[in-house]
Every structure is written in structure tokens, then in C-alpha cells.
C-alpha positions as CSV (number, residue, x, y, z in Angstrom):
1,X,193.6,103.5,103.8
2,X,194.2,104.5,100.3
3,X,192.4,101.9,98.4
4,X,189.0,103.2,100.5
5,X,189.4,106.6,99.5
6,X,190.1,106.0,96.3
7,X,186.9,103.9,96.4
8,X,185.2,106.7,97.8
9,X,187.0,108.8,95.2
10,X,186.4,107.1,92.2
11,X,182.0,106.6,93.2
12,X,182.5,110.6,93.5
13,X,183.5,110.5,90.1
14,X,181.1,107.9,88.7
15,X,178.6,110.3,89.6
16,X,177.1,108.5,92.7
17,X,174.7,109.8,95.4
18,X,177.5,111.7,97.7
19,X,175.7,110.0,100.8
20,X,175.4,106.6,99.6
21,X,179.2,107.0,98.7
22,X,180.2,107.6,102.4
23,X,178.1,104.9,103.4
24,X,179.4,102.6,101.1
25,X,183.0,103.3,102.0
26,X,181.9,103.1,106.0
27,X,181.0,99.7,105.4
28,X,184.5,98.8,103.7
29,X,186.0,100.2,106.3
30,X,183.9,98.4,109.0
31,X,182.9,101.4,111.0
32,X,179.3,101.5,110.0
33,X,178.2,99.6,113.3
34,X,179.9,102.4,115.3
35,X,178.3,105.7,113.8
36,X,174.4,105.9,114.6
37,X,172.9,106.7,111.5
38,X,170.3,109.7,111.2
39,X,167.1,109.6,111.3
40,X,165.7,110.1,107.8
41,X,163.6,113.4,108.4
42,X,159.9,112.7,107.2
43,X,159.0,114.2,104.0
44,X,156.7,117.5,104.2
45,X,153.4,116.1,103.7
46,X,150.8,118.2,102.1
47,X,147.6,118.8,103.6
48,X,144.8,117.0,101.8
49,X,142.3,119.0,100.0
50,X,139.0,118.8,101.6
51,X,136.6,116.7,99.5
52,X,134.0,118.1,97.5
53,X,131.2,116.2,97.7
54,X,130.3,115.3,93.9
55,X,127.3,116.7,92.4
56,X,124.2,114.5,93.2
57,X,122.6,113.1,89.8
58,X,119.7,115.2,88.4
59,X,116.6,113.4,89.0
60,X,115.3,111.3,85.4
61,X,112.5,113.4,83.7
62,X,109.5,111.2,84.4
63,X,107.1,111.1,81.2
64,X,103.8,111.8,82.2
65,X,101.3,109.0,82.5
66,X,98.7,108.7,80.2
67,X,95.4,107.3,81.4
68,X,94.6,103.7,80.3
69,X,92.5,103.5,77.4
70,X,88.7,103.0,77.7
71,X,87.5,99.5,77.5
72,X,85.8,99.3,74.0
73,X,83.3,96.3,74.5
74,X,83.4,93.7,71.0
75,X,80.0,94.1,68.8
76,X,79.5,90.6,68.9
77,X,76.1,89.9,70.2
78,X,77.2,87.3,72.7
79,X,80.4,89.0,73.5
80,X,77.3,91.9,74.6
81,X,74.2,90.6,75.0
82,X,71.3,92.5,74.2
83,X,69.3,93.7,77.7
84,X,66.0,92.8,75.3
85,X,67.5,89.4,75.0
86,X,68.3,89.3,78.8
87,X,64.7,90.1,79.6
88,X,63.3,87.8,77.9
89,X,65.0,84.8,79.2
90,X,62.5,82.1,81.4
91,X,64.9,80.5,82.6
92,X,67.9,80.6,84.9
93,X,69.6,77.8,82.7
94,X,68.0,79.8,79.7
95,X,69.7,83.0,80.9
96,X,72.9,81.7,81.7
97,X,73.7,80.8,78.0
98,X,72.7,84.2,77.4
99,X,75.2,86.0,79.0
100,X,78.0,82.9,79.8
101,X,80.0,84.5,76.9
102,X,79.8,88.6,78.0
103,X,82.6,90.4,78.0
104,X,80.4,93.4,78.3
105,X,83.5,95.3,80.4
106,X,86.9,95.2,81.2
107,X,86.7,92.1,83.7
108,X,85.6,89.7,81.1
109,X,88.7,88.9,79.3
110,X,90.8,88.5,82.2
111,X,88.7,85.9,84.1
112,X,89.3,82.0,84.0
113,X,85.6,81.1,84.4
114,X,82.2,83.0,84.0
115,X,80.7,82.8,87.5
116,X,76.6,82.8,87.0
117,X,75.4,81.8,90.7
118,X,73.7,78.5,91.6
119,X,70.8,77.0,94.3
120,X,67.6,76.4,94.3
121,X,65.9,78.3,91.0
122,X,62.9,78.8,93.3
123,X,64.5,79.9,96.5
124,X,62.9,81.5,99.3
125,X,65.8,82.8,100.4
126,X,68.7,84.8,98.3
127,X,72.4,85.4,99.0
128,X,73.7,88.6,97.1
129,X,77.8,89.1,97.1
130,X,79.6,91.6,95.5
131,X,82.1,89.4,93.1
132,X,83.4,86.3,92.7
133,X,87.3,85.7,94.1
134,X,90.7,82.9,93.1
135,X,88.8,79.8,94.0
136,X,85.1,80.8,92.5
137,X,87.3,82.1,89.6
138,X,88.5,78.8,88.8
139,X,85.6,76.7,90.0
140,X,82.9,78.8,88.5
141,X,80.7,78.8,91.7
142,X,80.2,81.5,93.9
143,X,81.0,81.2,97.2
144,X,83.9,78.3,97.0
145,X,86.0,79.5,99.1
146,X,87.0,80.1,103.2
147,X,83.8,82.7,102.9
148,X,82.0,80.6,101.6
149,X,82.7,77.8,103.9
150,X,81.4,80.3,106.5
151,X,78.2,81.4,104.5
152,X,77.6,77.7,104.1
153,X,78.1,77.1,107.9
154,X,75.7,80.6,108.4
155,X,73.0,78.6,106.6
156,X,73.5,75.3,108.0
157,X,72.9,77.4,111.3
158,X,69.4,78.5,110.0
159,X,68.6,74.7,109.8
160,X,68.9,74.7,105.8
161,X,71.5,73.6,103.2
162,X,73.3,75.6,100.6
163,X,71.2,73.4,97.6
164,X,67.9,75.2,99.5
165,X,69.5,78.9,98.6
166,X,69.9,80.5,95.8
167,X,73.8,82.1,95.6
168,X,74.8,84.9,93.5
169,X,77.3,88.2,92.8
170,X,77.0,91.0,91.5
171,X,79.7,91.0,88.9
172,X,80.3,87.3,87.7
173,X,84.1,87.9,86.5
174,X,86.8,87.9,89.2
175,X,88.0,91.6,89.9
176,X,91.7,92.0,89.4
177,X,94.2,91.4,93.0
178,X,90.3,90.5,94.3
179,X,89.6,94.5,94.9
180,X,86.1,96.1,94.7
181,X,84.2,96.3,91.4
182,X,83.4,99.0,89.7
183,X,80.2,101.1,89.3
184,X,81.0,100.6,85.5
185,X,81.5,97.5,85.9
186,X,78.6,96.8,88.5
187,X,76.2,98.4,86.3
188,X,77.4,96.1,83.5
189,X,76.2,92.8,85.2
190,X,73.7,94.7,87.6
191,X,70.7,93.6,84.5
192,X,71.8,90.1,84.8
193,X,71.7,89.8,88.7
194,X,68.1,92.0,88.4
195,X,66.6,89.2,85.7
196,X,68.0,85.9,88.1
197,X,65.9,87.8,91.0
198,X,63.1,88.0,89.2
199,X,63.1,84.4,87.9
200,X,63.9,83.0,91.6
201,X,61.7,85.2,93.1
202,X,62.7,84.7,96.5
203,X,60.8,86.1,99.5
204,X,63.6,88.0,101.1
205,X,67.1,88.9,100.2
206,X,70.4,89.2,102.4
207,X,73.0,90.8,100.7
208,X,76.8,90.3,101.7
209,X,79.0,93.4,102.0
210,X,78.6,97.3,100.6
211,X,79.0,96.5,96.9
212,X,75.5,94.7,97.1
213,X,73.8,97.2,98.7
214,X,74.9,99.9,96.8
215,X,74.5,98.7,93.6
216,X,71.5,96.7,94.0
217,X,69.7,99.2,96.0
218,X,71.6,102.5,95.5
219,X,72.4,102.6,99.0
220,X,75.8,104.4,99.6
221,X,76.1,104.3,103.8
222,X,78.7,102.2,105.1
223,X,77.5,98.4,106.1
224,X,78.4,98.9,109.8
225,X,75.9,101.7,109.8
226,X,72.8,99.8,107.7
227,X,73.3,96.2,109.2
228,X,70.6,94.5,109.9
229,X,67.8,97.4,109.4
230,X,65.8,95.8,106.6
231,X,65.4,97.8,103.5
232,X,63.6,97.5,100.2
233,X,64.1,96.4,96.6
234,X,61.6,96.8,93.2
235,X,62.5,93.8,91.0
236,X,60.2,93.5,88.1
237,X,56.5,93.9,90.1
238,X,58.0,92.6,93.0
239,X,58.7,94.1,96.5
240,X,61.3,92.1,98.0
241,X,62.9,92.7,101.5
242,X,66.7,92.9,102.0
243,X,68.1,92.6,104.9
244,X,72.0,93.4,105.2
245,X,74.9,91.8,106.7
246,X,78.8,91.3,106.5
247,X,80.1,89.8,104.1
248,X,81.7,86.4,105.1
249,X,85.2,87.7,104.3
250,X,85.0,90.3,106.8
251,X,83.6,88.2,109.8
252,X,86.9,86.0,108.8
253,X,89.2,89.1,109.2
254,X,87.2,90.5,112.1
255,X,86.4,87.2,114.1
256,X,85.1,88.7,117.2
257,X,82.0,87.7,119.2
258,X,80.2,91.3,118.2
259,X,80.5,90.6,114.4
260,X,79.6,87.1,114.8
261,X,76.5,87.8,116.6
262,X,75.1,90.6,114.8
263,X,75.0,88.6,111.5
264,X,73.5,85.5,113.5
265,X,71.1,88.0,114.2
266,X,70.5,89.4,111.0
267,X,70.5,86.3,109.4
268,X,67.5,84.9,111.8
269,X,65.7,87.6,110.8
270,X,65.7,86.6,107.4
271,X,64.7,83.5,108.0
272,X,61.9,84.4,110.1
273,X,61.1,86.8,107.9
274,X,61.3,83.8,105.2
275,X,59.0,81.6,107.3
276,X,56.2,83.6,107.3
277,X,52.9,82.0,105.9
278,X,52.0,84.2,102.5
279,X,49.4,86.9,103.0
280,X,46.1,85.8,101.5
């Protein structure tokens, strides 16, 4: 077959893979189905490097956090009212202009509505909370809310209405997120509260919670431990009994027949306390 070879030749020549010469001349020939071809032999592979991990990132450099500057109160007299001023008020209407516009510390300029306290200016009977919360915030009345839908049901248990109490807090500005005042804070509003007792002068006191107690009668024991074991307050000339209980908000989150009972309990003896004809 001399015009295959001199195919196979001449792709010699041409500089042609030597292999894919033969095969192409195979093919011409028609003897490629006859031959088994070989099996390509794999390529060496190289083992793969193990993997190094890469470096984990250095942790940012965190600046060191400054503590939040002091509250400076504003020198406008009605922006901090003068505790002379407060003293002298004779009246709870009186008193509330006094002090509707204090921003005497930090909660001041973040509430939505001063929060004085309302009832009965001659009440026998006094409730004491420790701030107001989102509904009293925006209502500006204490005790708005579902705790005070349960105080109010408390009193209607005693046979009385809410308009026959007198209702106030400690602080009158909502605390931030609803947390705990202060003791700078308490101490700011604690004249205020002091000067509606002693214009109500009510015959006995129940106070609502730890924050009361503490502030009002420096009293630092836990309420499960002082509950119902009446204690003592001087207001002004006055000797007034307090008598404390949970606050609302926690017979709410702890709705057992135990806590429900022992303020029933401590709120009867208020009242009975309340009932009794004055000493001559």
C-alpha cells in the first residue's frame, strides 16, 4: 500500500505526533477496529499538600468605655424646683404645678408625661409604688395599667373605690425598659412624694414593692421577708403606719394562691387598721 505509507511518511515529515501518525494511517487502512488500542496509563498524580489552616483574624482592639457623663440638672427654677418652694405648697393642685415641669434628674427628659399621683386629697388610705410604667407614661396616672387593674380590683375587695384612695410613685418619670429607679433618682422625687403625704395625711400607708420601702422608709430587706409586719414612717409631725405588700406586677407574674392571699391579708389589715375610730 504505498500511497498509506507515504501518508504515514509524509505526517512523519510534517512533524506530526509519531502515535497519532500510526493511528491515522490504521484508519486509512481500515485495520483500526482490529487492534485493541492501549489503555492510556493515568498520569502520576501528585499528592496534595495538606492544608494549612489560615491564620484566624486577630481580635479588633476594643476602645475602652468611658462612663456616661453625669446628668447636669438645667438652673431653671421650674426645670429644679426649690425644696423651700416644695414645702411650702398647700395644696396637692398647688404642688403639682410646682414640680409638673422638674427635670431635676436624668428621667425627666426622656418621659412622655409627668406622672404626679391622683385620689382623694384627704385619703385615709395611701398607695405608695415605686414608678410609673408605658401606659401611666402616656396617660399620666399612676396605676393605668394591668397592675393597676389589679390594685383597683385589691381595693374594690376592701369595699372602697379607687376615687376613695389616694395613688402615688415614688419617681413620677417613667424609668427607661421599665427597670428599677435609682437612689439618685429616688432621692430626687423622694421631697415631693414626702410633701403629697403630708398634705393627704392619710391614716395608714401600704406601699407596693421594695423601691417604696426602701426609699421611703430606708428599709433595705427584701419584700418577701418584711410583708405584712407593719412598720413606721415620720412625715412632717406625723406618725403614720405602713404596712407592706407586693407590688401588683409581681402577684401578676407570680399568680399563685400563697401570693394572692398574703396581700389580701395585708391589705385587710390596712383597712382595719384604717377603720379605727381616732384616739381622743
Amino acid at each position: 500500500m504505498p500511497d498509506a505509507e507515504g501518508k504515514f511518511r509524509a505526517r512523519l515529515e510534517g512533524m506530526e505526533h509519531p502515535l497519532q501518525a500510526w493511528r491515522d494511517t490504521l484508519e486509512e487502512l481500515g485495520v483500526m477496529g482490529l487492534i485493541r488500542e492501549a489503555a492510556a496509563e493515568p498520569l502520576p498524580v501528585a499528592p496534595l499538600a495538606p492544608r494549612i489552616p489560615a491564620p484566624a483574624p486577630l481580635p479588633r482592639p476594643v476602645p475602652p468605655r468611658s462612663a456616661p457623663a453625669a446628668y447636669t440638672p438645667p438652673a431653671d427654677p421650674a426645670a429644679c424646683p426649690n425644696p423651700a418652694v416644695v414645702a411650702t405648697a398647700t395644696s396637692l393642685a398647688e404642688l403639682h404645678q410646682t414640680i409638673a415641669g422638674c427635670l431635676a434628674c436624668p428621667l425627666g427628659p426622656g418621659r412622655m408625661k409627668f406622672v404626679f399621683g391622683e385620689g382623694d386629697p384627704h385619703a385615709r388610705l395611701m398607695f405608695v409604688g415605686e414608678g410609673p410604667g408605658r401606659d401611666e407614661d402616656l396617660q399620666g396616672r399612676p396605676f393605668v395599667g394591668k397592675a393597676g387593674e389589679l390594685l383597683d380590683k385589691m381595693i374594690g375587695a376592701l369595699g372602697m373605690k379607687r376615687e376613695e384612695t389616694y395613688i402615688a410613685n415614688v419617681v413620677k418619670c417613667r424609668p427607661p425598659d421599665n427597670r428599677l429607679p435609682t437612689a439618685d433618682e429616688a432621692h430626687a422625687c423622694l421631697g415631693y412624694l414626702r410633701r403629697q403625704i403630708e398634705l393627704v395625711q392619710p391614716a395608714v400607708i401600704v406601699t407596693l414593692g421594695a423601691t417604696p420601702l426602701r426609699e421611703l422608709l430606708g428599709v433595705s430587706e427584701g419584700i418577701t421577708r418584711v410583708r405584712g409586719q407593719w412598720r413606721h414612717v415620720k412625715v412632717g409631725d406625723r406618725d403614720i403606719p405602713v404596712m407592706p405588700t407586693f407590688h401588683p406586677a409581681y402577684v401578676l407574674r407570680q399568680y399563685t394562691q400563697d401570693v394572692r392571699r398574703a396581700v389580701w391579708e395585708d391589705l385587710r389589715a390596712a383597712k382595719a387598721w384604717m377603720d379605727r375610730p381616732p384616739e381622743s
